[in-house]
mmCIF file as Biopython writes it, N, C-alpha, C and O atoms, coordinates in Angstrom:
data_model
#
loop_
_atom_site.group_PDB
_atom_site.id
_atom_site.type_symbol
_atom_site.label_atom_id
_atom_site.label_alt_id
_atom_site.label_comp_id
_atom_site.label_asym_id
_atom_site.label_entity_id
_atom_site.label_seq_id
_atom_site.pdbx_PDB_ins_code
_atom_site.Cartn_x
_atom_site.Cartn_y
_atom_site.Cartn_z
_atom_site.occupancy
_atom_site.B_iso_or_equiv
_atom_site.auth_seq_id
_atom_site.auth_asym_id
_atom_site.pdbx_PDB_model_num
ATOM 1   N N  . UNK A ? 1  ? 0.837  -1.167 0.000   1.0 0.0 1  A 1 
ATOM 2   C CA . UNK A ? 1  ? 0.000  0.000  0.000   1.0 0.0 1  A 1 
ATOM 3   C C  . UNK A ? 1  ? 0.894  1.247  0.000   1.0 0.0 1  A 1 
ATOM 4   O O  . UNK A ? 1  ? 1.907  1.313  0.696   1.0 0.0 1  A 1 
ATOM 5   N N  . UNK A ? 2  ? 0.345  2.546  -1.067  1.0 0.0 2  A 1 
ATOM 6   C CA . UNK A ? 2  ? 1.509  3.272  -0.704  1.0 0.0 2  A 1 
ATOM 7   C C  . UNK A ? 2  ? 0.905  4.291  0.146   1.0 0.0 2  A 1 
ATOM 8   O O  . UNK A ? 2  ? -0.294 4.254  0.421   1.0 0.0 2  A 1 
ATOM 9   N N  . UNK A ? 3  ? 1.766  5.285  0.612   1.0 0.0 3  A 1 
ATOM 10  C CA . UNK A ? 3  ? 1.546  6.388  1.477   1.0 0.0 3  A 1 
ATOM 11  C C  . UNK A ? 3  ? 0.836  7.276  1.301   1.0 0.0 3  A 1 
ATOM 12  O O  . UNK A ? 3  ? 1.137  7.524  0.134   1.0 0.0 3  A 1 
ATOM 13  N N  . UNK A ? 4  ? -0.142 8.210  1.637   1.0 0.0 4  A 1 
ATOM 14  C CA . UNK A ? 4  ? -1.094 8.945  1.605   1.0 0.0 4  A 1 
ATOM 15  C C  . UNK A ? 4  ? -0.105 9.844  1.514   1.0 0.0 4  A 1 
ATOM 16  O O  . UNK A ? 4  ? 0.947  9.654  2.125   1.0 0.0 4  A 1 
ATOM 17  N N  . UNK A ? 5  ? -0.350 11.227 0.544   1.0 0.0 5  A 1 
ATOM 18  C CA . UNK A ? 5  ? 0.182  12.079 0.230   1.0 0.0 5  A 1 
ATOM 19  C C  . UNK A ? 5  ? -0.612 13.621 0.682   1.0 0.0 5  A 1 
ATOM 20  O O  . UNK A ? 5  ? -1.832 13.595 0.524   1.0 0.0 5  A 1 
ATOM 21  N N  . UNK A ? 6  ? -0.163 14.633 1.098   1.0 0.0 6  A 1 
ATOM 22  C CA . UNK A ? 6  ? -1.055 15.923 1.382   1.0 0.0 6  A 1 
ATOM 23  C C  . UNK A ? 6  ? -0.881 16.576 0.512   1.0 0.0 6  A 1 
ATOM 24  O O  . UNK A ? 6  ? 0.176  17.008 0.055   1.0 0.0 6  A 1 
ATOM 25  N N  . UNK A ? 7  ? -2.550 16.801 -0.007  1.0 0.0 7  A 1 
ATOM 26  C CA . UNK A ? 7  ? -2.752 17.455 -1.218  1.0 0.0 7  A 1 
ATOM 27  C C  . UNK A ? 7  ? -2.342 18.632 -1.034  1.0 0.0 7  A 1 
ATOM 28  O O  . UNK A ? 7  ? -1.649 19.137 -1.918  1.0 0.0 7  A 1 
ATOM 29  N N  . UNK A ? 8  ? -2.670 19.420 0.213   1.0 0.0 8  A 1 
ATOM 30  C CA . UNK A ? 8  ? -2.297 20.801 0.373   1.0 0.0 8  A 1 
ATOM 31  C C  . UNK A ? 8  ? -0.630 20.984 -0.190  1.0 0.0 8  A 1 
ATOM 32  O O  . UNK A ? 8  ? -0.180 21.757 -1.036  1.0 0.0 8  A 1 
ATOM 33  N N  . UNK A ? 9  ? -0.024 20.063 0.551   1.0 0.0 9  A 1 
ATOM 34  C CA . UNK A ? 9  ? 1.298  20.097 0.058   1.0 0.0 9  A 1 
ATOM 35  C C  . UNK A ? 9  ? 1.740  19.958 -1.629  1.0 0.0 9  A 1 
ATOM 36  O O  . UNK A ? 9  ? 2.561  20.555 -2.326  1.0 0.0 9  A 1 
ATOM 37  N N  . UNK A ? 10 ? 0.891  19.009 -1.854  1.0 0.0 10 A 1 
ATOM 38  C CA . UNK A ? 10 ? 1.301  18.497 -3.613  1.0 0.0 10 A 1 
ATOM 39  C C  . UNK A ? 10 ? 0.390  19.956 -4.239  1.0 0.0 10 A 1 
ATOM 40  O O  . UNK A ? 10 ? 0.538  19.961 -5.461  1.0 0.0 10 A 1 
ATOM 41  N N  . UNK A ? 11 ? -0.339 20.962 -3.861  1.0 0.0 11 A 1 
ATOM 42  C CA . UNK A ? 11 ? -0.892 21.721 -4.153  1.0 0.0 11 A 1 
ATOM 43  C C  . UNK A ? 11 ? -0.117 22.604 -4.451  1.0 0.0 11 A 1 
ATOM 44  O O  . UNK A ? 11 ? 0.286  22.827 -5.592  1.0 0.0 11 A 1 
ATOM 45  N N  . UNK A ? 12 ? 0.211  23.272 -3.342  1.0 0.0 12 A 1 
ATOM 46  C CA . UNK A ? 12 ? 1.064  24.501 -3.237  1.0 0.0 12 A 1 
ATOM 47  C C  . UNK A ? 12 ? 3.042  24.049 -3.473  1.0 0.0 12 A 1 
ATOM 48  O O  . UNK A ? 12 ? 4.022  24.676 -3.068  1.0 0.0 12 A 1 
ATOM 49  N N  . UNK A ? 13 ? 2.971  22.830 -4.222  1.0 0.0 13 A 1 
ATOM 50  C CA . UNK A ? 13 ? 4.588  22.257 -4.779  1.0 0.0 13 A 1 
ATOM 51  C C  . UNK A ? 13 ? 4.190  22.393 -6.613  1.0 0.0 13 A 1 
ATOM 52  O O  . UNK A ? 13 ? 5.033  22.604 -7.486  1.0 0.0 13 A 1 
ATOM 53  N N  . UNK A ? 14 ? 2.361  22.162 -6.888  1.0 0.0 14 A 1 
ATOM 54  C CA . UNK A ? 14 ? 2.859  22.507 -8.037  1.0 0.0 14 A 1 
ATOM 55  C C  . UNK A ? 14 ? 2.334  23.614 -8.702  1.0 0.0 14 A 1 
ATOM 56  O O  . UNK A ? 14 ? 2.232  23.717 -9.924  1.0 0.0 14 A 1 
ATOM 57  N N  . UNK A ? 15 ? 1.865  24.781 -7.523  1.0 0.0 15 A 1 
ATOM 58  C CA . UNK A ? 15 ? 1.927  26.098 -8.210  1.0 0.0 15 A 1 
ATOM 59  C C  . UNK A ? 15 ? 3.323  26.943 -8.001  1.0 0.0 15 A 1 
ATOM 60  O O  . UNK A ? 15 ? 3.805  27.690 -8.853  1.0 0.0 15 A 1 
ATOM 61  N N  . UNK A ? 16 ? 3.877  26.681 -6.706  1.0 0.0 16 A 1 
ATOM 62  C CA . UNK A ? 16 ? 5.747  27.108 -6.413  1.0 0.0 16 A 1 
ATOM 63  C C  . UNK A ? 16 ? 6.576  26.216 -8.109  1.0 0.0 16 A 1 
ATOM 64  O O  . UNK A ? 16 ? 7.557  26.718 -8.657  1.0 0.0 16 A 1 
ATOM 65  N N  . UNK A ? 17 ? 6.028  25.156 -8.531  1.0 0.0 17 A 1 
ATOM 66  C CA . UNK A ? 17 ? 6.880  24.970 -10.237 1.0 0.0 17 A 1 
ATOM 67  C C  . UNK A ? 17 ? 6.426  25.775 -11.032 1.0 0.0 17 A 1 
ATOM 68  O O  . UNK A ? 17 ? 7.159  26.487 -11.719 1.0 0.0 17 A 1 
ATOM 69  N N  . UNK A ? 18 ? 5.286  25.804 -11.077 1.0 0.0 18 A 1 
ATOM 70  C CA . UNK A ? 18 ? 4.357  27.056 -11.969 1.0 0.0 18 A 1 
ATOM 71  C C  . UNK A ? 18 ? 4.992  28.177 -12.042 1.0 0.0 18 A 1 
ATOM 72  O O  . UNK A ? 18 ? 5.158  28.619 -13.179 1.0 0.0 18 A 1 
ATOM 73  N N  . UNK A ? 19 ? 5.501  28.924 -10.949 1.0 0.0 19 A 1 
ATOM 74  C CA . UNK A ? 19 ? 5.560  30.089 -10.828 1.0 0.0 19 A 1 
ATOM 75  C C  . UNK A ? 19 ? 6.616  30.454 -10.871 1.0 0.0 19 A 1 
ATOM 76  O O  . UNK A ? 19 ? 6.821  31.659 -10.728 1.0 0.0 19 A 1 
ATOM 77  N N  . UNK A ? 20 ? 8.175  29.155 -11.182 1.0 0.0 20 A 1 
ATOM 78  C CA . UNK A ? 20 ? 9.268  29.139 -11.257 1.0 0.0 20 A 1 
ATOM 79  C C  . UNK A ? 20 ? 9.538  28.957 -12.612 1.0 0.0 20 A 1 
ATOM 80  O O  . UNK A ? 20 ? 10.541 29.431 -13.144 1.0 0.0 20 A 1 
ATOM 81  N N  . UNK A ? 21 ? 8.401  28.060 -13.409 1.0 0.0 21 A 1 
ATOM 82  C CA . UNK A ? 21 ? 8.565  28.288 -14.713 1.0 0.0 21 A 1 
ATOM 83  C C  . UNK A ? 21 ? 8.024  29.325 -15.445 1.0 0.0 21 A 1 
ATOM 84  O O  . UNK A ? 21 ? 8.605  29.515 -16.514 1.0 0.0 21 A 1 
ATOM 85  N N  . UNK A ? 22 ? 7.154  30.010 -15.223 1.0 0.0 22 A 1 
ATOM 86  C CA . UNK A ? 22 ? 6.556  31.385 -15.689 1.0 0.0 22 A 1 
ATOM 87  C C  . UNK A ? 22 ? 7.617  32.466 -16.069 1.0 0.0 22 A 1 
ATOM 88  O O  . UNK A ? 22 ? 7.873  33.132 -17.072 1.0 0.0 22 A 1 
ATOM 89  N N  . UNK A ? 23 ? 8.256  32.299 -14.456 1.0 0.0 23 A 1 
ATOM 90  C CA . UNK A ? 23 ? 9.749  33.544 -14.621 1.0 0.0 23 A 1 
ATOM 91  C C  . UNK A ? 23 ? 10.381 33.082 -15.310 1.0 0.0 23 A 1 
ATOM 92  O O  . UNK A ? 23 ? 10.368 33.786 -16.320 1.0 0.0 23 A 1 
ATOM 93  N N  . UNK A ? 24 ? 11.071 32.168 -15.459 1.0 0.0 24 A 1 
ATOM 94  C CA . UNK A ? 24 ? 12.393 31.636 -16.345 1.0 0.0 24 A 1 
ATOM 95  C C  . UNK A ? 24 ? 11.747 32.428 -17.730 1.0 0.0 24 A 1 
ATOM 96  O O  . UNK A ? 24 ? 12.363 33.370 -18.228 1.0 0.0 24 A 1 
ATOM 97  N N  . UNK A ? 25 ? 10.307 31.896 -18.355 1.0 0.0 25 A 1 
ATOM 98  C CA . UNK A ? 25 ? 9.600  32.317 -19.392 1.0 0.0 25 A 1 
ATOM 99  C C  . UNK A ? 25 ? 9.721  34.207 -19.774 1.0 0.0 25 A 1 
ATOM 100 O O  . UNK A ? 25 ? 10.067 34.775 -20.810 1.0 0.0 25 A 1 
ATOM 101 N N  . UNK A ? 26 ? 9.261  34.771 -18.409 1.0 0.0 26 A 1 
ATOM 102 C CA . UNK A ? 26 ? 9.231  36.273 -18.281 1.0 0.0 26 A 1 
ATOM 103 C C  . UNK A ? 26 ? 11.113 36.537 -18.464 1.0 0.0 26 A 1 
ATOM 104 O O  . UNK A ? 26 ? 11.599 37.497 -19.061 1.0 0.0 26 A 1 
ATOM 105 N N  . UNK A ? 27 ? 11.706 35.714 -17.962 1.0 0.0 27 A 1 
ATOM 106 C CA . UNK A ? 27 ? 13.164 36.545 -17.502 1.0 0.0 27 A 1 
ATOM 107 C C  . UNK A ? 27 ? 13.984 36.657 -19.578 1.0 0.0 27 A 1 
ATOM 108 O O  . UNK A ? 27 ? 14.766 37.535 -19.943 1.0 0.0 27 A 1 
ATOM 109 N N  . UNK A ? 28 ? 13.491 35.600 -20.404 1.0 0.0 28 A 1 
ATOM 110 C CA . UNK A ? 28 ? 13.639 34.968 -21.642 1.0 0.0 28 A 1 
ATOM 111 C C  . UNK A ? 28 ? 13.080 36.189 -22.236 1.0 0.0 28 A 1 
ATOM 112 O O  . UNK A ? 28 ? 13.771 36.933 -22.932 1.0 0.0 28 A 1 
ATOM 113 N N  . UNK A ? 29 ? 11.785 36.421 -21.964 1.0 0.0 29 A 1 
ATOM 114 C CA . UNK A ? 29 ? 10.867 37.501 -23.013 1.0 0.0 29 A 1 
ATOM 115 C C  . UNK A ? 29 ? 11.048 38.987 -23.169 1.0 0.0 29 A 1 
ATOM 116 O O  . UNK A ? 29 ? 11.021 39.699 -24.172 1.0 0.0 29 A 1 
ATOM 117 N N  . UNK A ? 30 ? 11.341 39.398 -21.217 1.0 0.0 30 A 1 
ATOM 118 C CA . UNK A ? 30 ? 11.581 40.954 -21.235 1.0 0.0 30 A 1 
ATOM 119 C C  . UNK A ? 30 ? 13.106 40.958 -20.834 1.0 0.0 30 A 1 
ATOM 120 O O  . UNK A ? 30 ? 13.825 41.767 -21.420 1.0 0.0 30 A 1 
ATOM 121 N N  . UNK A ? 31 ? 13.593 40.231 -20.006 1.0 0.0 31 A 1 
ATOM 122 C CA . UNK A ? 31 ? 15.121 40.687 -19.680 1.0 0.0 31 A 1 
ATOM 123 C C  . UNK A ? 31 ? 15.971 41.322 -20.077 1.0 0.0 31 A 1 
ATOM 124 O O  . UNK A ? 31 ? 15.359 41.564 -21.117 1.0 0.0 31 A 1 
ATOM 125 N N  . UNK A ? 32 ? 16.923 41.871 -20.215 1.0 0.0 32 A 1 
ATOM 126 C CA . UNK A ? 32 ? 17.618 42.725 -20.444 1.0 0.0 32 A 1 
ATOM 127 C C  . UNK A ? 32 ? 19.305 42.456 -20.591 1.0 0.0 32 A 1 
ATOM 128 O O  . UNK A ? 32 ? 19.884 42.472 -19.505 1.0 0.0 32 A 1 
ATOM 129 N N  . UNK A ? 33 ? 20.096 42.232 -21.683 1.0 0.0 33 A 1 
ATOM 130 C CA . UNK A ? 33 ? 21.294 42.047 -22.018 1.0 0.0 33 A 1 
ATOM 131 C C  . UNK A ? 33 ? 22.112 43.179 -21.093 1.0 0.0 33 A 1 
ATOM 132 O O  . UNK A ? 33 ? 21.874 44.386 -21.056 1.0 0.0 33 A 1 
ATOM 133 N N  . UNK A ? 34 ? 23.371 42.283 -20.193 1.0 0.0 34 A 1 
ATOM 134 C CA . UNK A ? 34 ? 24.409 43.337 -19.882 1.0 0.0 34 A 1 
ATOM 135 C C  . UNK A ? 34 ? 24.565 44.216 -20.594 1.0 0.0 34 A 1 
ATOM 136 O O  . UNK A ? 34 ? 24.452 45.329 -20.080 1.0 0.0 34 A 1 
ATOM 137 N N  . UNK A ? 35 ? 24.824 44.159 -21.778 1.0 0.0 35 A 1 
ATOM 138 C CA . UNK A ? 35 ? 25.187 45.461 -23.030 1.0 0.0 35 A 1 
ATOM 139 C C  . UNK A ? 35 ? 23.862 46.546 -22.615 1.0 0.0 35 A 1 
ATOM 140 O O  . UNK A ? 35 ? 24.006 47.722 -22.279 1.0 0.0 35 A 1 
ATOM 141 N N  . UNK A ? 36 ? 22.613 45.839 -22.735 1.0 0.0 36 A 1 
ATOM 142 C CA . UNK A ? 36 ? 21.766 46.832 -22.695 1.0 0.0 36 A 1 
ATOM 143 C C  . UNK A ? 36 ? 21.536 47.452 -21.523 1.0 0.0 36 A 1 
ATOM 144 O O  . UNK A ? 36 ? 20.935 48.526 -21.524 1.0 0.0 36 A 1 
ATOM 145 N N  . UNK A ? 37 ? 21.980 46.870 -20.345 1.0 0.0 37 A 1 
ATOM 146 C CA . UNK A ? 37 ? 22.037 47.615 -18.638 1.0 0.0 37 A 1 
ATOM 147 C C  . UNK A ? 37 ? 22.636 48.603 -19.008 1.0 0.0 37 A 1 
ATOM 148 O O  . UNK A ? 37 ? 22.151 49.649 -19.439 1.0 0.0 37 A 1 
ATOM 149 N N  . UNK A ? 38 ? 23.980 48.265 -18.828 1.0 0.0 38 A 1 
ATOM 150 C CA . UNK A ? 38 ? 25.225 48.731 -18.798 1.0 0.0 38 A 1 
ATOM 151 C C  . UNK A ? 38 ? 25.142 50.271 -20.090 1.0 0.0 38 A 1 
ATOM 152 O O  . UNK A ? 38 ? 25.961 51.190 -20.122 1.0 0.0 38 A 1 
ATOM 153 N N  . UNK A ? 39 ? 24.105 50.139 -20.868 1.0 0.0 39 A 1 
ATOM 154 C CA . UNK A ? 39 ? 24.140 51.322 -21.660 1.0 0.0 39 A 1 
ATOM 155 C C  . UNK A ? 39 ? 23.243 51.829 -21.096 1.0 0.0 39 A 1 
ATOM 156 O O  . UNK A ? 39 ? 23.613 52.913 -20.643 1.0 0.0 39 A 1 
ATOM 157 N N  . UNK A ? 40 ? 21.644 51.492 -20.749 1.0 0.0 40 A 1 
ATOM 158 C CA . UNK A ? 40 ? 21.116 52.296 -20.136 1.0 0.0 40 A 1 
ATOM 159 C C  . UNK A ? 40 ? 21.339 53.274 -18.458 1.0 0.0 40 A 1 
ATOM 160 O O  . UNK A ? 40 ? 20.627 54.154 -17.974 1.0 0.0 40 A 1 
ATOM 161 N N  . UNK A ? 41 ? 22.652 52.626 -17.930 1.0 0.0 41 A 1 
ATOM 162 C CA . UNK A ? 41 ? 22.894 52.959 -16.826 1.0 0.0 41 A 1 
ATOM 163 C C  . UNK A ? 41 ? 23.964 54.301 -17.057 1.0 0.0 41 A 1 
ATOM 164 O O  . UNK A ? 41 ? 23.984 55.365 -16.439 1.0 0.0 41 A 1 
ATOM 165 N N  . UNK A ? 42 ? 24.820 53.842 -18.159 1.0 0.0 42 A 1 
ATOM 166 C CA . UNK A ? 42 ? 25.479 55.012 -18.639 1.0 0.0 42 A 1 
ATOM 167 C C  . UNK A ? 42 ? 24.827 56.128 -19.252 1.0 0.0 42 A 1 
ATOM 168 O O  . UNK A ? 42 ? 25.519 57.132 -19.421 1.0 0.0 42 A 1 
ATOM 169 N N  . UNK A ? 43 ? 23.587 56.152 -19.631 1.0 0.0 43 A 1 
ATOM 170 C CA . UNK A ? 43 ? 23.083 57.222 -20.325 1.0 0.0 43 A 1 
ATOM 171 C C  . UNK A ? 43 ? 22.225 57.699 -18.905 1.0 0.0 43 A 1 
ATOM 172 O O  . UNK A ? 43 ? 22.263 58.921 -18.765 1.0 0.0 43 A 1 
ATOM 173 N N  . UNK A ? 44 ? 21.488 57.004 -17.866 1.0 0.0 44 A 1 
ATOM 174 C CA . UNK A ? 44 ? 21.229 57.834 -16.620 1.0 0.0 44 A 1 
ATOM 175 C C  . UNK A ? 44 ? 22.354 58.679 -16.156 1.0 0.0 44 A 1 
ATOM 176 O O  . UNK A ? 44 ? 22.277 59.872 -15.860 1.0 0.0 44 A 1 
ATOM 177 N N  . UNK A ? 45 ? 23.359 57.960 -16.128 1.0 0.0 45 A 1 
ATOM 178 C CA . UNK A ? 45 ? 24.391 58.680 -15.452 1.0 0.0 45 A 1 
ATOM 179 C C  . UNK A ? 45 ? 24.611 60.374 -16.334 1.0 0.0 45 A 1 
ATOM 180 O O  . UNK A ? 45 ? 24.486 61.496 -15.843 1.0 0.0 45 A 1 
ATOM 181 N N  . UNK A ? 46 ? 24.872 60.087 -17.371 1.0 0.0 46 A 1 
ATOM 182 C CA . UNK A ? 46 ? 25.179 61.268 -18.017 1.0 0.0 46 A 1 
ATOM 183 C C  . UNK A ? 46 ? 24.081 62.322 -17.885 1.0 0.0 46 A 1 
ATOM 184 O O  . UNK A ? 46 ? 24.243 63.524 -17.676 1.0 0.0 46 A 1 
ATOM 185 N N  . UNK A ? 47 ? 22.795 61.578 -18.062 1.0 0.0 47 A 1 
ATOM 186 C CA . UNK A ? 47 ? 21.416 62.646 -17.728 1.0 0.0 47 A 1 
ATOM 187 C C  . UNK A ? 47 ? 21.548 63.420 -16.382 1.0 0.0 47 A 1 
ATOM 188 O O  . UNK A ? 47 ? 21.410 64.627 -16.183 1.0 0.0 47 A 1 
ATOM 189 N N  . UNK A ? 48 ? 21.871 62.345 -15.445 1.0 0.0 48 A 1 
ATOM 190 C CA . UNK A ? 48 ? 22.044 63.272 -14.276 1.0 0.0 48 A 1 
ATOM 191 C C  . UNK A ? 48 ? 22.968 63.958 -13.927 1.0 0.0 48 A 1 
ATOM 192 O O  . UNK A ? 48 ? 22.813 64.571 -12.871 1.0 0.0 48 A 1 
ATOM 193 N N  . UNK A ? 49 ? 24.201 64.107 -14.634 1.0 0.0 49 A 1 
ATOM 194 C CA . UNK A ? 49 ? 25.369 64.888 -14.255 1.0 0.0 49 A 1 
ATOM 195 C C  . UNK A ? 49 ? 24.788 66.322 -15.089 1.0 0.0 49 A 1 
ATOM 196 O O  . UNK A ? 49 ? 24.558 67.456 -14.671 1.0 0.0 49 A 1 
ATOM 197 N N  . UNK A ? 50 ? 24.660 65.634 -16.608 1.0 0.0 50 A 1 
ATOM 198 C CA . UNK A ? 50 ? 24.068 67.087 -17.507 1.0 0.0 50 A 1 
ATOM 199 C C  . UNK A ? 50 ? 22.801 67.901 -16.508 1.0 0.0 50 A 1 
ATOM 200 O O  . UNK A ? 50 ? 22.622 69.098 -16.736 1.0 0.0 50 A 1 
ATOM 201 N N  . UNK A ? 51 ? 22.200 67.417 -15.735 1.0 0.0 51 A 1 
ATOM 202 C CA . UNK A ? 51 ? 21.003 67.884 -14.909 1.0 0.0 51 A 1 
ATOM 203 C C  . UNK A ? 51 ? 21.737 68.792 -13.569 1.0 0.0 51 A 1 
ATOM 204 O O  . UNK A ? 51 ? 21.673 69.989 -13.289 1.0 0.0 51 A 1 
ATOM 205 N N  . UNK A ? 52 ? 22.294 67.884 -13.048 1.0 0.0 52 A 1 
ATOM 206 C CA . UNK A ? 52 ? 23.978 68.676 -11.720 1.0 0.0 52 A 1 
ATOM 207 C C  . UNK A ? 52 ? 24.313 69.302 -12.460 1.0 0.0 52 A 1 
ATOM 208 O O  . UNK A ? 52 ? 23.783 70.322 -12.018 1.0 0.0 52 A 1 
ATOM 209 N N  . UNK A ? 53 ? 24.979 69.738 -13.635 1.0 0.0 53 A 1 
ATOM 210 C CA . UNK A ? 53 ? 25.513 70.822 -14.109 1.0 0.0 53 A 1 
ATOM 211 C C  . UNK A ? 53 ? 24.900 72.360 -14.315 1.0 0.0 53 A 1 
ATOM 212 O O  . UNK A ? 53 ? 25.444 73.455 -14.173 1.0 0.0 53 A 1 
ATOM 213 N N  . UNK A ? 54 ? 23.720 72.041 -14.658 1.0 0.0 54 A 1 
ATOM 214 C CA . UNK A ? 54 ? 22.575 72.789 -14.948 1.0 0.0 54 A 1 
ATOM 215 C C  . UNK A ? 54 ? 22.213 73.339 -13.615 1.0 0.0 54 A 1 
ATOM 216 O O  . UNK A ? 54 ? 21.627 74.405 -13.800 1.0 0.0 54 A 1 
ATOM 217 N N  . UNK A ? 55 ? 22.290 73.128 -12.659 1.0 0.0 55 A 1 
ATOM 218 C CA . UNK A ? 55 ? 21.813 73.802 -11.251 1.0 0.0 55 A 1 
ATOM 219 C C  . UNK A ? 55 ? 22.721 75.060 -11.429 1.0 0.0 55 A 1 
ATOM 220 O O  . UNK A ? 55 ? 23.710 75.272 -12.131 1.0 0.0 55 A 1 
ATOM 221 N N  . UNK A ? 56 ? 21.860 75.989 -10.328 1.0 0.0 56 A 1 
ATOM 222 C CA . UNK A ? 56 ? 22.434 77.004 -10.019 1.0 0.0 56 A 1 
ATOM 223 C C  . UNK A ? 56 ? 22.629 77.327 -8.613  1.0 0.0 56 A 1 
ATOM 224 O O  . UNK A ? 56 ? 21.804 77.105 -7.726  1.0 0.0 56 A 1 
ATOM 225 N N  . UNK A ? 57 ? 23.468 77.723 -8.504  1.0 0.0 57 A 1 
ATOM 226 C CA . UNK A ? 57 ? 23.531 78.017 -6.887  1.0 0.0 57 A 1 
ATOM 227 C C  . UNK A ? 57 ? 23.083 79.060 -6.274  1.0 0.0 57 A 1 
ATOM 228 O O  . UNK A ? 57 ? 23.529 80.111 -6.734  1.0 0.0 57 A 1 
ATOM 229 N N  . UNK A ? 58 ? 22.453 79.153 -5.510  1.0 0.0 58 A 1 
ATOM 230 C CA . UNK A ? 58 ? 21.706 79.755 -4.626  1.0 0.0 58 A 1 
ATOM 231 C C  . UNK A ? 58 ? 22.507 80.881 -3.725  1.0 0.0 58 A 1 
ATOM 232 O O  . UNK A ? 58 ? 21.909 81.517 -2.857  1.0 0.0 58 A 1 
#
């Protein structure tokens, strides 16, 4: 005879896979290439220095 299993458990084990395969899916579709960080982080940077430059002092 085999062992009685808890559904609650086998429940909430196969929406935690669900929801581990979804992301992998999301991380594939929108993610973002180092190249493309790494450029968008350099062009904040420059926005905000060109923005610091632009102040005036008081």
């Amino acid at each position: 005879m085999t062992t009685p299993i808890n559904l609650n458990k086998a429940r909430k084990q196969k929406k935690r896979t669900d929801a581990e395969k979804k992301a992998a899916e999301n991380r594939v579709k929108f993610g973002r290439t180092k190249a493309e960080k790494s450029a968008g982080k350099s062009e904040t940077d420059r926005a905000r220095k060109d923005l610091d430059g632009a102040k005036r002092e008081q």
